[in-house]
C-alpha positions as CSV (number, residue, x, y, z in Angstrom):
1,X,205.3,-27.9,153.3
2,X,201.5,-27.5,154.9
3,X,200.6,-26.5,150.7
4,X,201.9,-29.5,149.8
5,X,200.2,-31.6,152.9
6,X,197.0,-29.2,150.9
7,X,197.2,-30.0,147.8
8,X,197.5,-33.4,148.6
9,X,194.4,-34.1,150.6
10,X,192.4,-32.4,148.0
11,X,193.6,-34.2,145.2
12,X,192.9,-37.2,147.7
13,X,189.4,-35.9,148.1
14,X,188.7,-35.4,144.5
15,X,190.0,-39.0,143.2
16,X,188.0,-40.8,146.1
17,X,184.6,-38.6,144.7
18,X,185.5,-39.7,141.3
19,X,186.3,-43.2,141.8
20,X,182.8,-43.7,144.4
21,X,180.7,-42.0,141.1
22,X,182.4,-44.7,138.8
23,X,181.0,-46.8,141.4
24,X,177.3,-45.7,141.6
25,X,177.3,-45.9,137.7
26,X,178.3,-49.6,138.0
27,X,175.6,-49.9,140.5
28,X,172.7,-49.0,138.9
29,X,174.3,-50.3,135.5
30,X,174.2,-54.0,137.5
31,X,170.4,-52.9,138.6
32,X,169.2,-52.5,135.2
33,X,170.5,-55.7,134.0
34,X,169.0,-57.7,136.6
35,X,166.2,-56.2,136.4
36,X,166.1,-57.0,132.5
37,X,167.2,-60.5,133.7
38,X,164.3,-61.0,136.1
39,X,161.6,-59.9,133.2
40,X,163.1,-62.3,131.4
41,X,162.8,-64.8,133.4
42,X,158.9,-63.7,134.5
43,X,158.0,-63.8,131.3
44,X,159.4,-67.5,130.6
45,X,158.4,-68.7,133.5
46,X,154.7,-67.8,132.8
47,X,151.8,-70.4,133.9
48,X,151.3,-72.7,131.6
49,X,147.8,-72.9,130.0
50,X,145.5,-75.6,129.6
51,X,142.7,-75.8,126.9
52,X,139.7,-77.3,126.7
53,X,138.6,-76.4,123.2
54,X,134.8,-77.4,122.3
55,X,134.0,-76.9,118.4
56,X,130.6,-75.9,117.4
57,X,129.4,-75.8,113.8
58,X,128.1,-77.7,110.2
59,X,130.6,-79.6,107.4
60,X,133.3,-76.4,107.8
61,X,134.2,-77.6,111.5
62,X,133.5,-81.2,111.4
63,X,136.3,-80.9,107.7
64,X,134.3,-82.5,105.2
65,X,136.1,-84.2,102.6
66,X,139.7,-83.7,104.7
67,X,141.0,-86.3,106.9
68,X,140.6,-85.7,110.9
69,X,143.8,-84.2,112.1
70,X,143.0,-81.7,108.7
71,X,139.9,-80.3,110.5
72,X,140.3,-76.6,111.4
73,X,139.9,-77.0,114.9
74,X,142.2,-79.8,114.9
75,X,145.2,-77.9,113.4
76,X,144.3,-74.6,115.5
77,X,144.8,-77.3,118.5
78,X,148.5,-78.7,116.9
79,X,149.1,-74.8,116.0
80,X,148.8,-73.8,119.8
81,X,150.8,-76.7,120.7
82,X,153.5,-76.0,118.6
83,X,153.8,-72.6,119.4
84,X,155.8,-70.8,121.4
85,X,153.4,-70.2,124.4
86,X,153.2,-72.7,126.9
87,X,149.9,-74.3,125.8
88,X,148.6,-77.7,125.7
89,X,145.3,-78.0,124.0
90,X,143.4,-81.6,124.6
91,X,142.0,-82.8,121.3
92,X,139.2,-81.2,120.5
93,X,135.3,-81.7,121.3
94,X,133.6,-81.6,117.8
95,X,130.0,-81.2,117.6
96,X,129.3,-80.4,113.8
97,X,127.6,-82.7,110.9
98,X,127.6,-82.1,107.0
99,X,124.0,-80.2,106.2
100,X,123.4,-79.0,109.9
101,X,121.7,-75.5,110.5
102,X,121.4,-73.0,112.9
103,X,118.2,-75.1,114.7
104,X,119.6,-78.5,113.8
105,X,123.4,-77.4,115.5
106,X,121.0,-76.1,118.7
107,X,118.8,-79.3,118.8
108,X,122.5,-81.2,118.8
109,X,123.8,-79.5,121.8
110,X,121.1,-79.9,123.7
111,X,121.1,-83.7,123.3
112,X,124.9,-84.3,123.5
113,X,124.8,-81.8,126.6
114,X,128.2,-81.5,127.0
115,X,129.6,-79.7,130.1
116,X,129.9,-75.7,130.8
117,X,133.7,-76.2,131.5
118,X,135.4,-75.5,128.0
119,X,137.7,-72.6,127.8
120,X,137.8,-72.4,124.2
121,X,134.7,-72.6,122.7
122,X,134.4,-71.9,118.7
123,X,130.9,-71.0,116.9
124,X,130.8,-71.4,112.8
125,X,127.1,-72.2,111.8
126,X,124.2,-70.6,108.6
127,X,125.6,-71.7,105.2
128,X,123.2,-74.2,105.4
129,X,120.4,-72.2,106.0
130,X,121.1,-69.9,103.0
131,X,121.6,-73.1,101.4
132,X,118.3,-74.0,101.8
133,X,116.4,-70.6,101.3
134,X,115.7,-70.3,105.0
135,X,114.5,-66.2,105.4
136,X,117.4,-64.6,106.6
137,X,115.3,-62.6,109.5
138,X,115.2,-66.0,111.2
139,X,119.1,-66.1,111.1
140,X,119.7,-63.1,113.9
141,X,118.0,-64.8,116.4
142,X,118.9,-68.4,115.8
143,X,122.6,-67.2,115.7
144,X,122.6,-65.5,119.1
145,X,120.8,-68.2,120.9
146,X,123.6,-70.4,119.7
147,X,126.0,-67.6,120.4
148,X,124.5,-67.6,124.3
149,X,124.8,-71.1,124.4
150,X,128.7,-70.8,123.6
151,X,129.1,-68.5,126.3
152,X,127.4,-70.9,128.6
153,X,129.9,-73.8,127.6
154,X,132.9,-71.4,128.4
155,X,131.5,-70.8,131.7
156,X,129.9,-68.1,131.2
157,X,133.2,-66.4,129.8
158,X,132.6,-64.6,126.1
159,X,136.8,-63.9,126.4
160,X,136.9,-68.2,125.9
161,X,134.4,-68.1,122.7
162,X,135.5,-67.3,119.5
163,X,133.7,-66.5,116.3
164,X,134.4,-67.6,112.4
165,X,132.8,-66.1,109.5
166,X,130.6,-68.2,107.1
167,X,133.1,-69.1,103.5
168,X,131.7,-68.3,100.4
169,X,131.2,-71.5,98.5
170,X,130.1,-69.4,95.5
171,X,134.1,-69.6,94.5
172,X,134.3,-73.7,94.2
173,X,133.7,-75.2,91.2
174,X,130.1,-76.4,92.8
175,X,128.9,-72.9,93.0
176,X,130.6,-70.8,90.7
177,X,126.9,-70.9,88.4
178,X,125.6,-68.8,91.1
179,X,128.0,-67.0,92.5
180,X,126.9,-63.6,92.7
181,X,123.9,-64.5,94.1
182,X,126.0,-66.7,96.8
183,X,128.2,-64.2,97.8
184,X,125.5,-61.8,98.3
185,X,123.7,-63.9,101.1
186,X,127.0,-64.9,102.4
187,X,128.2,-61.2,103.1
188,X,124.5,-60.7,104.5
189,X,124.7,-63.6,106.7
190,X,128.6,-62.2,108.0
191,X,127.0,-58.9,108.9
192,X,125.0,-60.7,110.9
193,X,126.9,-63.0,112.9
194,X,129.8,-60.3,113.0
195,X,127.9,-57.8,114.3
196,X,125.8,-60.0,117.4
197,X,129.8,-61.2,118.1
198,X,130.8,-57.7,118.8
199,X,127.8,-57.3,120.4
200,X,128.9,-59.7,122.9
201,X,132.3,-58.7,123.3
202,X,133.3,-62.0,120.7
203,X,136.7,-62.1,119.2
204,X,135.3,-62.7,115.1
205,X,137.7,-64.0,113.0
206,X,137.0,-63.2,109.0
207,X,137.8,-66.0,107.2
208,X,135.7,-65.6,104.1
209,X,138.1,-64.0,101.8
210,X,140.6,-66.8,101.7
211,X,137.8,-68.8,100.7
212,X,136.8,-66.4,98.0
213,X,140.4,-67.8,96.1
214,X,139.3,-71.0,95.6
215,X,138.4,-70.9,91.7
216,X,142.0,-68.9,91.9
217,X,144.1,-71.3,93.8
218,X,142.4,-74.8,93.3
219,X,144.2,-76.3,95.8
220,X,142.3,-74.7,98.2
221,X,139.4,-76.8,97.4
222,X,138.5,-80.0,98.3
223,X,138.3,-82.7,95.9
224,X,134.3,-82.9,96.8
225,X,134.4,-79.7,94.5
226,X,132.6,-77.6,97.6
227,X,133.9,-78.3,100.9
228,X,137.3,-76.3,102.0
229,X,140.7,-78.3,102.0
230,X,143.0,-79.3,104.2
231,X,145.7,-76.5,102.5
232,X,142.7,-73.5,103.4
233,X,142.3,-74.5,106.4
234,X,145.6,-74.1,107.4
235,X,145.3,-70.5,106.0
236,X,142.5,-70.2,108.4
237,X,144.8,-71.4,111.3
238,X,147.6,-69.0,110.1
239,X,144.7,-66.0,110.6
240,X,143.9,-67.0,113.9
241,X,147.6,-67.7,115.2
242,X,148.8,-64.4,113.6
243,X,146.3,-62.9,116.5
244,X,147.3,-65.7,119.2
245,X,148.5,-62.9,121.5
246,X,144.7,-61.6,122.1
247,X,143.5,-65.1,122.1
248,X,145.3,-66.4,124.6
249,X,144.9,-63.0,126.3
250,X,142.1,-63.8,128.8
251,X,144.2,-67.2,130.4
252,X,147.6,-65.1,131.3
């Protein structure tokens, strides 16, 4: 009888140590998924970010020959808008002109002054100086001037400034006569203004090789025959949002 009572009272023992490790595996089962529930949660509950984008540039940022709301900078702003993030861009600040260079972009900021409280700021300036046969040693320290300036209207902050390369109008039907020669001072010019934004720390942003399809895809050209259309600069938009993660980076 007392081996039965035994017997008993182990098998007792050895259910309740069963049933108590089913238990703990529950336990830290429920853990984890609250845990995954809370990172969840974190990460949609994120601060919102608000931008105050400030466009610096020539014809390619002010969207010659496209309507407004076509202008680069204005579909980057509708882009980060639409995405996913929780972003709200406030139209943009445009300070740009057909024909402007380098000195003429500089002279323009300084008169329009506008405040060192952007936290987007976006630089695309020297066709026009190849244009117009300026010496291309003057172009390194024009550029970073302009690129110090850009700093200063992201307060200081190089992680708010953001750099485009210069397209290569040699592939539009204005410039195909002389294109070699084009797309050799363009790439000259991009080594430049690539290498001073990695200098600084710049996010650069190579845009020039969808431009160099516009004798392939004609729709990628204005009908001016020259300037960029609204259809490439939405391909230049698409670049720039596939890398939205490290440009919103700096505000998270």
């Amino acid at each position: 009888m007392n081996r039965r009572i035994w017997f008993l009272t182990i098998f007792l023992i050895i259910v309740w140590a069963c049933d108590d490790d089913s238990t703990s595996h529950e336990l830290v089962e429920e853990e984890i998924v609250e845990e995954e529930e809370i990172e969840e949660i974190d990460t949609l509950s994120a601060s919102p970010i608000y931008l105050n984008f400030l466009a610096l540039g020539d014809s390619y940022t002010i969207g010659q020959s496209v309507p407004e709301r076509e202008r680069w900078p204005n579909q980057l702003a509708d882009a980060l808008n639409m995405s996913e993030y929780d972003i709200t861009v406030y139209s943009p600040t445009i300070i740009a002109r057909t024909g402007w260079t380098t000195q003429e972009l500089k002279s323009a900021i300084t008169t329009e002054n506008p405040p060192n409280t952007y936290n987007l700021v976006s630089l695309l300036i020297g066709v026009n100086n190849q244009y117009r046969g300026y010496p291309i040693e003057e172009y390194p320290s024009e550029f970073e001037s302009l690129l110090q300036i850009a700093i200063d209207k992201a307060g200081g902050n190089s992680d708010y400034v953001i750099v485009l390369s210069i397209p290569d109008y040699g592939y539009t039907p204005f410039g195909e006569s002389y294109q070699e020669v084009i797309s050799e001072d363009i790439d000259e010019y991009n080594a430049i203004n690539k290498e001073l934004s990695e200098q600084y720390g710049i996010k650069y942003y190579d845009i020039t090789p969808i431009s160099r399809l516009g004798l392939q895809i004609p729709s990628l050209v204005a009908s001016d025959n020259l300037h960029p259309s609204a259809e490439q600069y939405s391909q230049w938009v698409d670049l720039i949002m596939d890398d939205v993660e490290r440009l919103i980076s700096p505000y998270q």
